[in-house]
C-alpha positions as CSV (number, residue, x, y, z in Angstrom):
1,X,-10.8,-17.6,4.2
2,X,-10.2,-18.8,0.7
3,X,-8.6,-15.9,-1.1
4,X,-7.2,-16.0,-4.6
5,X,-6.5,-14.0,-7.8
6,X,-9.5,-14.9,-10.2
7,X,-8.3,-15.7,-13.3
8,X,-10.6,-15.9,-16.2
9,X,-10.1,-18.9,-18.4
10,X,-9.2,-16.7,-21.3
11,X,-6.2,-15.4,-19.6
12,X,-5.1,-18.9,-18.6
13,X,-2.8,-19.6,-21.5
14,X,1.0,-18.5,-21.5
15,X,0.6,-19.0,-25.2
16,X,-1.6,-16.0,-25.9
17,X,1.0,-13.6,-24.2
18,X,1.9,-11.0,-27.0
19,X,5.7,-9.9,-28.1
20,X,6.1,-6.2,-27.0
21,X,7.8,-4.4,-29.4
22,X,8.9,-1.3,-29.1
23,X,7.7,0.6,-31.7
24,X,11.1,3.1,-31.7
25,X,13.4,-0.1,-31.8
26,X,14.5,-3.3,-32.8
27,X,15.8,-5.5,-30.4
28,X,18.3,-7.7,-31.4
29,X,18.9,-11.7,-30.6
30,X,19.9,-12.5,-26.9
31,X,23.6,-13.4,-27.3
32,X,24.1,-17.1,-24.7
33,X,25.1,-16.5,-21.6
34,X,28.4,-15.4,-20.6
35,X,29.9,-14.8,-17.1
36,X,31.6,-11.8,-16.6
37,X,35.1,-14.1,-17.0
38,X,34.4,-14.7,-20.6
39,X,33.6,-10.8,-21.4
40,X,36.4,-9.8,-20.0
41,X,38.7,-11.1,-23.0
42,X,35.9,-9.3,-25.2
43,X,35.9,-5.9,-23.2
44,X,39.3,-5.7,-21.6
45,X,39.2,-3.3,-18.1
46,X,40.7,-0.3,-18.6
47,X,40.5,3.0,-16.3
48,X,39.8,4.9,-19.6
49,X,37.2,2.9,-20.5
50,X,34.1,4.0,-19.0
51,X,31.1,4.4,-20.5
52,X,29.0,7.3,-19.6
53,X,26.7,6.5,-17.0
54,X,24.0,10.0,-17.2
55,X,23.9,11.0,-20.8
56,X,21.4,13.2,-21.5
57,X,21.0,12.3,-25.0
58,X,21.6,8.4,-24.6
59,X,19.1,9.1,-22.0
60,X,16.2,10.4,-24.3
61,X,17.1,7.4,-26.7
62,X,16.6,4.9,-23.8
63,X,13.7,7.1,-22.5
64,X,11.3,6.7,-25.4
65,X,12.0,2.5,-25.7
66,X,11.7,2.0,-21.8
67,X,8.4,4.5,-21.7
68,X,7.2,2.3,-25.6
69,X,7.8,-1.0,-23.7
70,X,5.4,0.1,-20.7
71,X,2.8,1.2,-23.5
72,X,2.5,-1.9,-24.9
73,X,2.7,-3.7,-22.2
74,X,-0.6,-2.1,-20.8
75,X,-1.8,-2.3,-24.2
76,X,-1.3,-5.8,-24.1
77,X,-2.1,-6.9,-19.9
78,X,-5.3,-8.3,-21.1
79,X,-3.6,-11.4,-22.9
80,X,-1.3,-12.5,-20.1
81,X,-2.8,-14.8,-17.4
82,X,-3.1,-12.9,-14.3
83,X,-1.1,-15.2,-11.9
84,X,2.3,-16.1,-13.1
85,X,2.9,-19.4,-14.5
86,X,6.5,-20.4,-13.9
87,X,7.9,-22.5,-11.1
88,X,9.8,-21.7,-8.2
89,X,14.0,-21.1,-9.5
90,X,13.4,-20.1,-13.1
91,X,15.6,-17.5,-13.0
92,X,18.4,-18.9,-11.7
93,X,18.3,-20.8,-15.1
94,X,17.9,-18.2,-17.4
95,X,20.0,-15.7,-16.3
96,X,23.7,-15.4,-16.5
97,X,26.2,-17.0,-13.1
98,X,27.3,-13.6,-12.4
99,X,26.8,-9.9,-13.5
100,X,28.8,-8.9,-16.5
101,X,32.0,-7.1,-16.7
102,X,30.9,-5.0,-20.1
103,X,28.4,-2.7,-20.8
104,X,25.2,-4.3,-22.0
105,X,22.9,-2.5,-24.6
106,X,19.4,-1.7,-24.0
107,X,18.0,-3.5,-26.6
108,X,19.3,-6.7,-25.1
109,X,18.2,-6.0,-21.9
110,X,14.4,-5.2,-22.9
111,X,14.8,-7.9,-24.6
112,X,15.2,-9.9,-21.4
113,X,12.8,-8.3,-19.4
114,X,10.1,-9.3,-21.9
115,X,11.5,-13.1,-22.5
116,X,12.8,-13.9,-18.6
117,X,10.9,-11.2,-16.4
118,X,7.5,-10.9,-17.7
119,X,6.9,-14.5,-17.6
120,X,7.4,-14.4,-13.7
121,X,5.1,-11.6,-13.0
122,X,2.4,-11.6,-11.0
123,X,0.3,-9.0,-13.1
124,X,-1.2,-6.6,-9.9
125,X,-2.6,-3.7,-12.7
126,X,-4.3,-7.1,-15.2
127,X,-7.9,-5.8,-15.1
128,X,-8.9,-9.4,-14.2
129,X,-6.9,-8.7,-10.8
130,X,-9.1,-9.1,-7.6
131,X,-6.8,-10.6,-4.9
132,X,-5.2,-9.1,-2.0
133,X,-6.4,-5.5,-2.3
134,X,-5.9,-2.7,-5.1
135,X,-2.4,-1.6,-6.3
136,X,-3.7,1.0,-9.0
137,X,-1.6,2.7,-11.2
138,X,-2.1,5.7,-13.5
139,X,-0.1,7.9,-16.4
140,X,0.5,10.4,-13.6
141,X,1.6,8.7,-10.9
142,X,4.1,6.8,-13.2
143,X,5.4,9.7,-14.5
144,X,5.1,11.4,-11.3
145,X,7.8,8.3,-10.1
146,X,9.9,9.2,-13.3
147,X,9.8,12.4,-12.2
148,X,11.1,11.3,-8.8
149,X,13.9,9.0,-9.8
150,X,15.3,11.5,-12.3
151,X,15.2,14.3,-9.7
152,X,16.7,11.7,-7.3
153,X,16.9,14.2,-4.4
154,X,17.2,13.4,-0.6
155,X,14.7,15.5,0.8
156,X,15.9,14.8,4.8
157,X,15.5,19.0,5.0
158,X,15.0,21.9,4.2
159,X,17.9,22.7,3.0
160,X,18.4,19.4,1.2
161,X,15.4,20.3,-0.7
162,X,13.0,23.0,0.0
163,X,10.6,22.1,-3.0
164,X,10.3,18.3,-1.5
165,X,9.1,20.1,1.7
166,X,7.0,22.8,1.4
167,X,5.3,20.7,-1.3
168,X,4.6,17.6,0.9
169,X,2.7,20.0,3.7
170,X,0.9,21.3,0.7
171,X,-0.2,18.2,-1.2
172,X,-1.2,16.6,2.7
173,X,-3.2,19.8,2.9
174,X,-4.9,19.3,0.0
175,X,-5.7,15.6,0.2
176,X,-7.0,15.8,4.0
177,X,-9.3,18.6,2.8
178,X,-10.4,16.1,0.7
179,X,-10.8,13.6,3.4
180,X,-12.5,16.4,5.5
181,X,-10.6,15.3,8.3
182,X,-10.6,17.8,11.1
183,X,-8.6,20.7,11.0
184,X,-6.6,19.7,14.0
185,X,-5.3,17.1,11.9
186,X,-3.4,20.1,8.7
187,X,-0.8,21.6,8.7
188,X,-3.0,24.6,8.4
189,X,-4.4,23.7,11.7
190,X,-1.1,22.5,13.9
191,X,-1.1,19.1,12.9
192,X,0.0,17.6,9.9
193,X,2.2,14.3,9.4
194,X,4.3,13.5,6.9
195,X,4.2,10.6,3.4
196,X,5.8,7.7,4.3
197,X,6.5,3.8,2.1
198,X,3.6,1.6,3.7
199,X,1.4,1.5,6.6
200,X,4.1,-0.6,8.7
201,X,6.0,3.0,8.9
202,X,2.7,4.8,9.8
203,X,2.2,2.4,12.5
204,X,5.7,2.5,14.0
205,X,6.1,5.5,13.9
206,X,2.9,6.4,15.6
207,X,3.4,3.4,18.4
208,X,6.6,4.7,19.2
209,X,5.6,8.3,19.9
210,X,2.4,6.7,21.8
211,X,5.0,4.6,23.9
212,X,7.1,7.3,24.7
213,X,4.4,9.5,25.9
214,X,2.8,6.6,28.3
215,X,6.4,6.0,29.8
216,X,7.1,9.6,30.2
217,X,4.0,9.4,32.6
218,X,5.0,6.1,34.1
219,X,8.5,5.9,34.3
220,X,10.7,4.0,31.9
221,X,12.5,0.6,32.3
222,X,11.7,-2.8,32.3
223,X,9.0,-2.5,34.6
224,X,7.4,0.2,32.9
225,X,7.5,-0.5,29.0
226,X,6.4,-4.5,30.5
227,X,2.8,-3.1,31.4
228,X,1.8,-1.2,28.7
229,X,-1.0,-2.6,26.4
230,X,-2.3,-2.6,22.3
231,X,-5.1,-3.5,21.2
232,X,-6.5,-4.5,17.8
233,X,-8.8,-6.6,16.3
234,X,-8.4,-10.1,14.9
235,X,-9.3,-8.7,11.9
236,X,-6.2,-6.1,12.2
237,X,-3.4,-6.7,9.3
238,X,-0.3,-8.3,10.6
239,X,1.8,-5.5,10.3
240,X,0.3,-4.2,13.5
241,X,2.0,-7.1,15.9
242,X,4.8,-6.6,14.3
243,X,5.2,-2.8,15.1
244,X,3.9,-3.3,18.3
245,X,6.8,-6.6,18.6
246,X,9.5,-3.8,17.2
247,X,8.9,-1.2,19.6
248,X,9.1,-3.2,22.8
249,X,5.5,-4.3,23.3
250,X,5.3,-8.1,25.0
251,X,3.8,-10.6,22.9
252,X,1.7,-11.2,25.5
253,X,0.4,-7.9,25.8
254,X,-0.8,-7.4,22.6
255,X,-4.8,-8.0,22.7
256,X,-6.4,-9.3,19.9
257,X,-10.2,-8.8,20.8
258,X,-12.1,-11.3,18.5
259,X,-14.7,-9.8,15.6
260,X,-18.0,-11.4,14.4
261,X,-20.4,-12.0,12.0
262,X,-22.9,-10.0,14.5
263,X,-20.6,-6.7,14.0
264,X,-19.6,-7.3,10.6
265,X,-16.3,-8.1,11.5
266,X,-15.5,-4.5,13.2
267,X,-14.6,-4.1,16.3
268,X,-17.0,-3.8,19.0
269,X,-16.3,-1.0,21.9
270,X,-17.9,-3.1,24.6
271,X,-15.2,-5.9,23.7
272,X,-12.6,-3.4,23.8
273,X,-14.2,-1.5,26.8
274,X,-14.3,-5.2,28.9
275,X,-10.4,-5.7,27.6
276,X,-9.2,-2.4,28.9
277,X,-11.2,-2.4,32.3
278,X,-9.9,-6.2,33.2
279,X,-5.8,-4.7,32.2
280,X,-6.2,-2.1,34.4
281,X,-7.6,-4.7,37.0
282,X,-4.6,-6.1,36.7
283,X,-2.1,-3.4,37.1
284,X,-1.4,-3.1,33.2
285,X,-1.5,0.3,31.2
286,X,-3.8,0.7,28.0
287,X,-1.4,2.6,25.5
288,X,-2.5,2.1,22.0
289,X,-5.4,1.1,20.2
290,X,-5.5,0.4,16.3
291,X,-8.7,0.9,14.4
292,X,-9.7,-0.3,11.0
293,X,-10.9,1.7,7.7
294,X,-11.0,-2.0,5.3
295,X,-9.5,-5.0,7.0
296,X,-7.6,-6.8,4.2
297,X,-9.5,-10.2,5.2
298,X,-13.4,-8.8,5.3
299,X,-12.9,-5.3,4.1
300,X,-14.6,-4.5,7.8
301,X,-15.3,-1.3,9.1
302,X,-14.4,-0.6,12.6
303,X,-17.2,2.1,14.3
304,X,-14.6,5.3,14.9
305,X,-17.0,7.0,17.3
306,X,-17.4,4.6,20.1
307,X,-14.0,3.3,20.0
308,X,-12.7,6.8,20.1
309,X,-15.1,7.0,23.2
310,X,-13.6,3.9,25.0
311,X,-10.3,5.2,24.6
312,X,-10.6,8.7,25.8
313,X,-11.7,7.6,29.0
314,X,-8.6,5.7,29.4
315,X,-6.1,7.9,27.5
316,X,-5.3,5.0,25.0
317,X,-4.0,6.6,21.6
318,X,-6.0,5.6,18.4
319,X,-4.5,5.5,14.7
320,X,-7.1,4.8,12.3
321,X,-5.8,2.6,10.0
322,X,-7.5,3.7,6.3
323,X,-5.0,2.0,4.2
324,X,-7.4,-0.1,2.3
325,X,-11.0,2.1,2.3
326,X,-9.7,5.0,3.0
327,X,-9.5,6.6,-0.4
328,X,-13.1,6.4,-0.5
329,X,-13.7,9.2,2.1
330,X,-12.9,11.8,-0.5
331,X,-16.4,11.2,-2.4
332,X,-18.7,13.2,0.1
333,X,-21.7,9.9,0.1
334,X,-18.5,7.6,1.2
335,X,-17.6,9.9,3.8
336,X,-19.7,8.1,7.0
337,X,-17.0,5.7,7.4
338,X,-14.7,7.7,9.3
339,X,-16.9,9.7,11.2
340,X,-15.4,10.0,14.8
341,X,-12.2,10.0,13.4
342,X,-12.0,13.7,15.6
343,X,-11.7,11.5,18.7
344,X,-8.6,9.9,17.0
345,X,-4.7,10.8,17.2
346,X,-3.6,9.8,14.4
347,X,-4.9,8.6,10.7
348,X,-3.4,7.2,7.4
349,X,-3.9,6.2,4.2
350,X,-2.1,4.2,1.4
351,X,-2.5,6.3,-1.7
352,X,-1.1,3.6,-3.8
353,X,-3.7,1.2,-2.7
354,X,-6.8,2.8,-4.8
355,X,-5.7,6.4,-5.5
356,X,-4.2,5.9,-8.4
357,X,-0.7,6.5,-7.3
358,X,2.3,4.0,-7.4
359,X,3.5,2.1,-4.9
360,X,4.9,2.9,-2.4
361,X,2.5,6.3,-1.0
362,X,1.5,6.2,2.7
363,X,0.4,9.5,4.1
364,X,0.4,9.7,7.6
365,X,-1.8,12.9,9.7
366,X,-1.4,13.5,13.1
367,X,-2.2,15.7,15.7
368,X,0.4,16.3,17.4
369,X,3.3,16.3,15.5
370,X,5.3,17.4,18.3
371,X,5.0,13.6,19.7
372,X,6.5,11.8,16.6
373,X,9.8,14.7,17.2
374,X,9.8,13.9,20.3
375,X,10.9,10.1,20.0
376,X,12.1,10.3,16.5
377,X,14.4,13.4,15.8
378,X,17.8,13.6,15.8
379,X,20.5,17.1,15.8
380,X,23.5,15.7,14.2
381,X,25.9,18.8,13.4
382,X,25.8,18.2,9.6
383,X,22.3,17.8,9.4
384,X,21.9,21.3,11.5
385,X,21.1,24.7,9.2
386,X,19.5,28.1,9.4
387,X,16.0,26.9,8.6
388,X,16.3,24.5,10.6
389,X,17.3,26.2,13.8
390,X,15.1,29.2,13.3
391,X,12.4,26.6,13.8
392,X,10.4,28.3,10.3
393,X,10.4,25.1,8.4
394,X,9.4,21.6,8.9
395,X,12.1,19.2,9.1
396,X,10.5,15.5,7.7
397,X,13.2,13.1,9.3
398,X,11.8,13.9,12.8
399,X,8.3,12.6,11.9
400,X,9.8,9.4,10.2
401,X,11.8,6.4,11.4
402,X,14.4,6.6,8.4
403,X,16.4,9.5,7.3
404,X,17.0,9.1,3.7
405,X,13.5,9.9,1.7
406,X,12.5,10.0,-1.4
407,X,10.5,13.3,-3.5
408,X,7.1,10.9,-2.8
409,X,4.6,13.9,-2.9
410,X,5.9,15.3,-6.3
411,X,3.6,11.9,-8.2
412,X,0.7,12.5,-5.6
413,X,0.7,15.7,-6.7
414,X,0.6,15.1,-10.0
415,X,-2.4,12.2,-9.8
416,X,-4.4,15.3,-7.9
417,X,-3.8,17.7,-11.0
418,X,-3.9,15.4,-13.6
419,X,-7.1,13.5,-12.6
420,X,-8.5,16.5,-11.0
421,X,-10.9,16.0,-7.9
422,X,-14.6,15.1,-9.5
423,X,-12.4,12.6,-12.1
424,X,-11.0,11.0,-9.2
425,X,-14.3,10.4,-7.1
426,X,-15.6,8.8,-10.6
427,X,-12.8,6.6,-10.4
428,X,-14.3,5.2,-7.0
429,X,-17.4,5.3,-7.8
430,X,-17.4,3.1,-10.6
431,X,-15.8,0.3,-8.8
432,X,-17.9,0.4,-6.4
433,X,-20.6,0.5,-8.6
434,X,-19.0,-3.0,-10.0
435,X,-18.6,-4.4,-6.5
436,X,-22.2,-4.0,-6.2
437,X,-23.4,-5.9,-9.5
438,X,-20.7,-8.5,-8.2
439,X,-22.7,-8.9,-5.0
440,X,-26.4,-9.1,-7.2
441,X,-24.7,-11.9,-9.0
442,X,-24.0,-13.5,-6.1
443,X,-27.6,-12.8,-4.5
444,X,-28.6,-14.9,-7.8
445,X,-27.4,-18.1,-7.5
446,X,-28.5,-20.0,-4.2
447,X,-25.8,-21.4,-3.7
448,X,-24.1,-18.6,-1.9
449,X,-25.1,-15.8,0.4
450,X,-23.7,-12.1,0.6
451,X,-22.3,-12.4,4.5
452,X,-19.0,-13.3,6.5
453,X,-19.3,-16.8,7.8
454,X,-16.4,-19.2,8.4
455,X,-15.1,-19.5,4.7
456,X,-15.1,-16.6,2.6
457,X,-14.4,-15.8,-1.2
458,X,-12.4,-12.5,-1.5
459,X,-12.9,-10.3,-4.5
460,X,-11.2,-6.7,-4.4
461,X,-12.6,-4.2,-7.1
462,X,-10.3,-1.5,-7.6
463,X,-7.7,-2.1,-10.0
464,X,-7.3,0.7,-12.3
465,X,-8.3,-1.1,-15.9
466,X,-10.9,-3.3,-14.1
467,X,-14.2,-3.0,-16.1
468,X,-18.0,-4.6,-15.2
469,X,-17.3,-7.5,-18.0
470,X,-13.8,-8.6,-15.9
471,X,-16.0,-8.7,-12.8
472,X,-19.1,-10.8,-14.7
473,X,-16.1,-13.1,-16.1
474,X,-14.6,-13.3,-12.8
475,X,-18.1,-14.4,-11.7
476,X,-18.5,-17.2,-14.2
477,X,-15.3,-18.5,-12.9
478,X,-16.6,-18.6,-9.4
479,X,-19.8,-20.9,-10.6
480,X,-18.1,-23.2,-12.9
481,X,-15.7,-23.7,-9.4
482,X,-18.9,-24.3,-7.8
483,X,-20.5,-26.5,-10.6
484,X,-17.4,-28.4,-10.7
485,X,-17.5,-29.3,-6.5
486,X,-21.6,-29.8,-7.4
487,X,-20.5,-32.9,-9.9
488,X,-18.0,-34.3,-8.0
489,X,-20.4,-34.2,-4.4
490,X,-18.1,-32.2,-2.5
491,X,-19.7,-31.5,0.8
492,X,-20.2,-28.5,2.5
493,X,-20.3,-25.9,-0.6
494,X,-23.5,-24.3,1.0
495,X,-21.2,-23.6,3.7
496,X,-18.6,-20.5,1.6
497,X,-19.9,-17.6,1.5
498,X,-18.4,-14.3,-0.6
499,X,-17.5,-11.0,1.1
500,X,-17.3,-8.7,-1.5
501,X,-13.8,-7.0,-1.0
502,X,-14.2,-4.3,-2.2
503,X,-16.0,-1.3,-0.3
């Protein structure tokens, strides 16, 4: 698989890279570098020295240049070249030996960010960004993160915040109505899950309350945890093995079953059915089984239904991995893709991927939520109060492996009111609208065909200021590449063929 971030040659340049200004500042000259040695004979330490670390005022002042700066730096994104340009160890020539002792102004530290920190940015929201997979960003859900970090509450319970609760059951409501997922899967029907950083939590989380319940019927120890089984496709994003590698799983018990071009790189059930029936030949246990909603590699599609089939007979426990697609599901025409996700136990989605809200957003449903407090909660005495122990309210840090957590629903909230629901299925539409003129390009030039074969060219439509001309420049890219490997006789060009990456 080649995969790369596209980069137009008109973004190429370091030198077209504009000077943000803020428009409610003037930033002043960066003074040389000092170590915090050398400001300590300018700013002498004193215990009645302190400058004020939460002033409202000083607050509202900074406020307006940090919030100006972002402006114009998506006013701007179009002028940088999407891949940074430095060289491994910039930094640690630019910036000072060690922090310093006095207080810095905020002009000089903007300052900074736009001379030493832009430059070594990766830009994930440039419009001309198609690697990887989406990262999309919007005005609510970076003021819904504002939001957050000023609030700055530690919503471990009820108690600790009832607003951070009651609103994350809500706003998971709301979104898996959306979805149409079943109602098994709400909090208005017994379910209900809980919004975690990233898929590598929503897949912990879930093997762990799937290896608890297999051992429970089992037995534990050595012997027991040592025969029980995952399974995935080799199409399945890393993070999987590594959960499973976490949780006590044997390397060599993880089963990878292979995809092809035949299935469109899901995985097929009579693979996985074969797997299963030759581990159980062997003495082995079937736990867990990990479907895909948009591999990262081929954006595949793994068939819910007879998966789900396969592992009901044999009482595996399937999370549907929709980090990638799964934001699609809310426009009804997308929906298909997840049908059989009823047979499933669990299902998530990263709403930072192509939802429009920032990183880090992974909502996790399941069905029984009962499973995850089994293996996961904790009664500590000062975590303990009324709500709690009356059992009326839901208490987030025994559906989670951490116990600290931020006030994530508050910007997924706001991205759901702000866009509104038929603004938001527009959204997806229109990329994949310009997926789909991607792939008639393609079907145009004969040197390439619109299928998964041993070499593939990734491009992932979804970032949020990504327009049809960034896709046709991306395009022209791709065929002076090829042009280029035409000229010079490079063998074997025939041979790569695109997956669009985007659904």
């Amino acid at each position: 698989q080649l995969q790369c971030i596209i980069t137009p040659s008109k973004y190429q340049s370091p030198s077209h890279a504009p000077k943000l200004k803020s428009s409610s500042s003037t930033f002043s000259a960066t003074p040389a570098a000092m170590t915090s040695h050398e400001f300590a004979d300018n700013e002498p330490e004193s215990p009645h020295n302190v400058v004020h670390p939460l002033n409202p005022e000083e607050f509202r002042r900074q406020g307006h240049m940090v919030i100006d700066f972002i402006a114009d730096y998506y006013n701007n994104i179009e002028h940088y070249p999407v891949l940074s340009q430095v060289k491994p160890g910039y930094l640690r020539h630019l910036l000072p030996r060690s922090a310093p002792l006095a207080a810095e102004p905020i002009e000089e530290i903007i300052k900074d960010i736009e001379t030493h920190i832009i430059p070594g940015i990766t830009h994930w929201q440039h419009p001309a960004h198609f690697a990887y997979f989406p990262c999309t960003a919007s005005t609510a859900g970076i003021l819904g993160e504002l939001l957050t970090a000023g609030l700055n509450v530690v919503g471990f319970s009820w108690v600790a915040s009832p607003a951070a609760t009651e609103l994350e059951a809500i706003v998971m409501d709301w979104l898996g109505e959306l979805l149409n997922l079943p109602k098994p899967f709400l909090f208005s029907g017994n379910g209900g899950g809980v919004i975690m950083g990233t898929t590598c939590e929503a897949l912990l989380a879930t093997l762990v309350a799937a290896r608890d319940r297999k051992l429970a019927e089992i037995g534990e120890g050595e012997i027991g945890i040592g025969k029980l089984v995952v399974y995935c496709s080799d199409q399945t994003h890393c993070a999987f093995a590594k959960a499973a590698k976490i949780v006590g799983i044997k390397q060599g018990n993880v089963r990878v079953v292979p995809a092809s071009k035949t299935t469109s790189f899901g995985l097929c059930p009579d693979e996985l059915y074969q797997a299963v029936r030759s581990d159980r030949e062997l003495g082995l246990v079937p736990m867990f089984l990990c479907a895909t909603v948009g591999t990262t590699p081929t954006a595949a599609v793994d068939p819910l239904q007879p998966l789900c089939r396969v592992a009901r007979e044999h009482d595996i426990w399937v999370h549907v991995d929709a980090a990638y697609a799964g934001a699609a599901c809310v426009c009804p025409e997308f929906r298909h893709v997840i049908d059989g996700v009823e047979g499933a136990d669990s299902f998530s989605l990263n709403a930072h991927k192509w939802f429009l809200t920032t990183l880090d957003c992974c909502c996790l449903w399941v069905k029984d939520p009962g499973a995850l407090r089994r293996s996961l909660s904790t009664n500590p005495e000062y975590l303990r109060n009324q709500a709690s122990d009356e059992g009326g309210v839901i208490t987030r840090t025994g559906r989670q492996v951490t116990l600290s957590r931020r006030f994530r629903s508050l910007k997924l909230w706001m991205v759901l009111r702000s866009n509104g629901v038929a603004n938001l299925r527009n959204f997806l539409r229109s990329h994949v609208r310009m997926a789909e003129d991607f792939e008639k390009l393609v079907a145009e030039d004969g040197r390439f065909a619109v299928a998964g074969g041993i070499y593939m060219l990734r491009l992932a439509v979804g970032a949020t200021l990504t327009e049809t001309r960034h896709v046709v420049e991306a395009w022209k890219v791709v065929r002076e590449q090829a042009d280029a490997m035409d000229v010079e006789g490079i063998v074997g060009l025939r041979a790569i063929e695109p997956m669009i990456g985007g659904p």
